[in-house]
C-alpha positions as CSV (number, residue, x, y, z in Angstrom):
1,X,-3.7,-4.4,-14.1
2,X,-3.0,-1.8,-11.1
3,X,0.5,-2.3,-9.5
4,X,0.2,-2.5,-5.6
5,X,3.0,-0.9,-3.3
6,X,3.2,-1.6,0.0
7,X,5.6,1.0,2.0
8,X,5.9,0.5,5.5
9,X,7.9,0.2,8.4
10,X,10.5,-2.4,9.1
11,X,9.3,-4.9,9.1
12,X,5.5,-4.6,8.1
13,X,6.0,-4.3,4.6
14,X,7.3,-7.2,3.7
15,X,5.1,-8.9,6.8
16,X,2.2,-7.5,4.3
17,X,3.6,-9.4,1.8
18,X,4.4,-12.8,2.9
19,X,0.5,-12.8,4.4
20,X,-0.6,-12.5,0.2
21,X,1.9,-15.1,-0.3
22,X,0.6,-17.2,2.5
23,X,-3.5,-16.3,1.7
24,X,-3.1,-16.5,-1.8
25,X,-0.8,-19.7,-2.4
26,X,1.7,-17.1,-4.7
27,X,2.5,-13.5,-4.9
28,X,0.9,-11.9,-7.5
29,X,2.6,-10.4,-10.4
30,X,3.1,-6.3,-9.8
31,X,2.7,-6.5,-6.1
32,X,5.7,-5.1,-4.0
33,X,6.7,-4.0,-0.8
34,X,9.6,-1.4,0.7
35,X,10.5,-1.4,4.6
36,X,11.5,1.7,5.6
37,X,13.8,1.4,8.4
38,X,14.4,3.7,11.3
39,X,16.9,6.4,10.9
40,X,17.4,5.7,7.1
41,X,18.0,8.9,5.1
42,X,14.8,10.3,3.8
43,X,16.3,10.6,0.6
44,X,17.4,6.9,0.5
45,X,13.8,6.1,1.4
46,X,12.2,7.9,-2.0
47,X,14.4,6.4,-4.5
48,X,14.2,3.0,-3.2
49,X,9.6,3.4,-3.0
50,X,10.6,5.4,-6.6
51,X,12.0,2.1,-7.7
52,X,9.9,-0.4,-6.5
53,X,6.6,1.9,-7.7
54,X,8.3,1.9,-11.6
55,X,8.8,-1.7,-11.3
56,X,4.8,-2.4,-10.5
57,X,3.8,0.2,-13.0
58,X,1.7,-1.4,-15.6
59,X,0.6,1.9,-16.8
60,X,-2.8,1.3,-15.5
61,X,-1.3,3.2,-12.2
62,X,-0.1,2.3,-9.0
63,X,-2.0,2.3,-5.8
64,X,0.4,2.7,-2.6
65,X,-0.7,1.5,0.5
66,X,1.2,2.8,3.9
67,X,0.8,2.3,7.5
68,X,0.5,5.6,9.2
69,X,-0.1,8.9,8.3
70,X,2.4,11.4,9.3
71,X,5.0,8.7,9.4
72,X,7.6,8.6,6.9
73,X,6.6,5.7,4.5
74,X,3.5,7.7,3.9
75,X,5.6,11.0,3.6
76,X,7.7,9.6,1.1
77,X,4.5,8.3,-0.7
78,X,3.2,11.3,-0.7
79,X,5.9,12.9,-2.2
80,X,5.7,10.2,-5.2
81,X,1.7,10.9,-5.9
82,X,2.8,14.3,-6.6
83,X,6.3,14.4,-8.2
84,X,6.9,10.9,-9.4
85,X,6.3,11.5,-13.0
86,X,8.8,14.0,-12.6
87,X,11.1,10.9,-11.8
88,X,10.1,8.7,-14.9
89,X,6.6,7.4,-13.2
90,X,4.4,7.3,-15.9
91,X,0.6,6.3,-14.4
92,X,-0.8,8.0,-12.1
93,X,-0.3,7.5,-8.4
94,X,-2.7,6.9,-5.5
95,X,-1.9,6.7,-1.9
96,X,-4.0,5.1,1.3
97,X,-2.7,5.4,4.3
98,X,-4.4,3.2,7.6
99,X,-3.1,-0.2,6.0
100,X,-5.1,-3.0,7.3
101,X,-4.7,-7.1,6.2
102,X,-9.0,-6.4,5.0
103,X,-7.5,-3.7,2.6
104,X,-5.2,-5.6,1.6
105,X,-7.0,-8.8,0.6
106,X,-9.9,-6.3,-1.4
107,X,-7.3,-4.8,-3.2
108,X,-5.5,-8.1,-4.3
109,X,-9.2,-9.7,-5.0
110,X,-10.2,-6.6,-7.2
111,X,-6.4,-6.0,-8.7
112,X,-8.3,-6.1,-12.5
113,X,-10.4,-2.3,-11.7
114,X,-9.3,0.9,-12.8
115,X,-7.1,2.8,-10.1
116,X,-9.7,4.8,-8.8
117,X,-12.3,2.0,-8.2
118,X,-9.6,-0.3,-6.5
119,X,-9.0,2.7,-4.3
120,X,-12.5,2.9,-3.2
121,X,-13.2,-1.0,-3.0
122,X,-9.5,-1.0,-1.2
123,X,-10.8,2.1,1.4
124,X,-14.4,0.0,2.0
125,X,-12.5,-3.0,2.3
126,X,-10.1,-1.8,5.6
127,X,-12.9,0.2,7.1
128,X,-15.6,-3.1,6.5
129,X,-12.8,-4.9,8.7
130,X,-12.5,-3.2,11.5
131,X,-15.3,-5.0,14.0
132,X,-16.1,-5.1,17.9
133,X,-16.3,-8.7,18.8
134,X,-17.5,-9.9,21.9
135,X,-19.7,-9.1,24.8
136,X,-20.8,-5.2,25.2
137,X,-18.5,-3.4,27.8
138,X,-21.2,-1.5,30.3
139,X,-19.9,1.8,30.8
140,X,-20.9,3.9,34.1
């Protein structure tokens, strides 16, 4: 099974989590999150998403969802798709950034495909959430 690895900011991580928890009835085995704090040494931040993305490793891979591109959780990602195995990661490593609760819930519902499949069905899933409700604003 795919590990999942939440890495956001303080506090949407674990936020992320407790809604699986809540959805679900129990948290899932090889699921984790990581807050990442403002100001916390950048440094700090990679060992501690280094660690939690070991500890989901099934050796199937991980897939690492983060909040924002450009921000820090998804920098430090980043820098564990492409060095991580260079810190005892052994699977390979997928990032998607733009985490949404619809992305979440495909990936947990779909945790049994291959890495690169539960990336796509994870990427559908967030952009298949996103709807306009309501009445049509005219614009003049």
């Amino acid at each position: 099974m795919t590990g999942i690895l939440i890495v956001a900011h303080t506090p949407l991580a674990s936020a992320m989590l407790s809604f699986i928890e809540h959805t679900f009835g129990d948290l899932p085995e090889r699921i984790s999150a990581v807050d990442i704090p403002p100001h916390e040494d950048i440094k700090d931040s990679f060992e501690r998403v280094l660690e939690a993305a070991i500890a989901v490793n099934t050796g199937k891979g991980v897939l690492i969802l983060t909040d924002v591109m450009g921000a820090t959780p998804a920098n430090v990602a980043s820098k564990i798709e492409s060095v991580g195995h260079s810190y005892g990661l052994t699977s390979q490593v997928i990032v998607l950034t733009g985490l949404n609760l619809p992305m979440l819930m495909r990936c947990i519902s779909h945790r049994g495909e291959e890495l690169e499949e539960l990336a796509h069905k994870a990427l559908a899933g967030g952009q298949h959430g996103i709807l306009r409700l309501g009445t049509k604003v005219n614009q003049e």
